[in-house]
N, C-alpha and C positions, 0 to 999 in steps of 0.2 A: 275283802272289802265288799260292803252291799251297797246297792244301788238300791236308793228310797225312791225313784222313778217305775220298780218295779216291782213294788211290793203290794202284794194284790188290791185291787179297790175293793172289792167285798160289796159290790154293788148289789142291794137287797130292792129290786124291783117294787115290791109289795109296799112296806114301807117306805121306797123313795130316800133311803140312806146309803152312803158308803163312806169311804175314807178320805180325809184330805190333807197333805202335811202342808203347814205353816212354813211363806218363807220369811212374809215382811206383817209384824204386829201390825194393829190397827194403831195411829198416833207416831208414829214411827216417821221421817224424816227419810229414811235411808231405805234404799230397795234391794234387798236381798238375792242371790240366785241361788237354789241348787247345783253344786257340781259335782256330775256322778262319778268322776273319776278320783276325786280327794275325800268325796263323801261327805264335804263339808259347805257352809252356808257360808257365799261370799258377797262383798259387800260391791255392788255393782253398779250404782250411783246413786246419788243426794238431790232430794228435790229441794227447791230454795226457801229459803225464812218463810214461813206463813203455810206453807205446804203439809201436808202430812197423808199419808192413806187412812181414809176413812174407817176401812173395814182391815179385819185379819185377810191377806191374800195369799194363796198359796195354789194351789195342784193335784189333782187329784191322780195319783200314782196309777199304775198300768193303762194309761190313755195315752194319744197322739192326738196330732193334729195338727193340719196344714200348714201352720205356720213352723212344725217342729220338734214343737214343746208337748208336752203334757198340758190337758184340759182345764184352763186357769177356774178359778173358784175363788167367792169373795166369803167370809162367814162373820155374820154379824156376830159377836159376842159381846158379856155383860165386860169383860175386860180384855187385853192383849194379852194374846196367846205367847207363847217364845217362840224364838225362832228354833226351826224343825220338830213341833209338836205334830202328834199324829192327832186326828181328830174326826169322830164319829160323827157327822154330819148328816141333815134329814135335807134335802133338795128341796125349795122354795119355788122355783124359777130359773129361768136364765136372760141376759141382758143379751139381744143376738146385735153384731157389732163387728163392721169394718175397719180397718186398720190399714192408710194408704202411706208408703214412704218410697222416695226417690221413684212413685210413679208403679207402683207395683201395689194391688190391693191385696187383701188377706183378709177372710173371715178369723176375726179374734174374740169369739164370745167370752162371756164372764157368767156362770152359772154364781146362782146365789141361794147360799146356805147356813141354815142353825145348828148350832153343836145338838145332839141329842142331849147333852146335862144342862140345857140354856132354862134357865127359868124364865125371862125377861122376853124371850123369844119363844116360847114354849107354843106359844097358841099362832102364831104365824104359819099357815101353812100354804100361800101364796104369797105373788109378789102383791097383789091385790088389800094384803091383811097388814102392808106396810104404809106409812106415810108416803106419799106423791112426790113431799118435798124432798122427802129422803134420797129417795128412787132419782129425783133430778140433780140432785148433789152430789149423787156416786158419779153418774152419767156426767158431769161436766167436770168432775174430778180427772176420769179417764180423758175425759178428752182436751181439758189444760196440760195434763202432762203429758201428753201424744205431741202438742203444738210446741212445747219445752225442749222438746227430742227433735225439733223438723219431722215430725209427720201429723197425719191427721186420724181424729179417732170418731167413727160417726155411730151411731147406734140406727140402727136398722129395723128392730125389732125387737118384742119380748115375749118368752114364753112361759109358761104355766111348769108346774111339775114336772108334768107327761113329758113335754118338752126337751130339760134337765138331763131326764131318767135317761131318753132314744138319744141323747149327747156323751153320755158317758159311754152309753152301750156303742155304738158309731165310734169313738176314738177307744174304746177297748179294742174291737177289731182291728181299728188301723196298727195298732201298739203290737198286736199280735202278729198282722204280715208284715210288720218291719223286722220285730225278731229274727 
């Protein structure tokens, strides 16, 4: 059986691309988990009528990170991806972002990225090159369903590429001494 949690990110510094597998389509209702012992995408709960993820959201494989999981990642595309697509991704940004429940905080960033096949996103290569409103609608996306859940989701910060790029390479490391 493989474990898609540890199948190389292929992180290309220079170009600010690596890999990312798809757990939950953008438009999607339902939130997805990887589980690496079935190898299969389970359905881990339903956000309410009127909800949906905005973006394709998923993972970027051989990463860690504080809270556990592999290094979450949002990627804009022209349409929904399926769930467990693998996806060549170019790094935009990252949303930097806290995550408090039962009293216990967690840095929980969300990096944000374009498929390298995106035409539609093609010319994006900051968070800077996207709409405002956009950027506020993911952001309060995450943080309505943080408050759905009993917790809260605060945004902290945003970075650049450069950012992204020292995120991924930081939770490759971690991924590596937990091995």
């Amino acid at each position: 059986m493989r474990d898609l949690t540890r199948l190389p990110h292929q992180l290309d510094r220079e170009a600010g691309s690596c890999r990312a597998i798809i757990e939950t389509p953008k438009g999607n209702r339902g939130k997805y988990d990887y589980d690496p012992e079935t190898d299969l995408f389970e359905l881990a709960k339903m956000l309410p009528d009127g909800m949906s993820f905005p973006v394709d959201f998923g993972f970027v494989p051989s990463t860690l990170c504080d809270d556990g999981d592999p290094l979450d990642v949002m990627v804009l595309c022209e349409e929904p991806s399926p769930v467990g697509a693998l996806v060549q991704v170019r790094l935009i940004g990252v949303l930097k972002a806290e995550e408090t429940e039962a009293g216990r905080v967690e840095r929980n960033d969300r990096l944000l990225a374009i498929p390298l096949r995106s035409h539609l996103y093609a010319s994006a290569k900051t968070l800077d090159d996207l709409e405002p409103v956009f950027l506020e609608n993911v952001s309060q996306f995450w943080i309505n369903k943080a408050k759905l859940e009993g917790k809260s989701f605060k945004i902290v910060g945003r970075g650049g590429p450069s950012a992204a790029i020292e995120l991924v390479r930081r939770s490759a490391k971690m991924a590596k001494k937990a091995a």
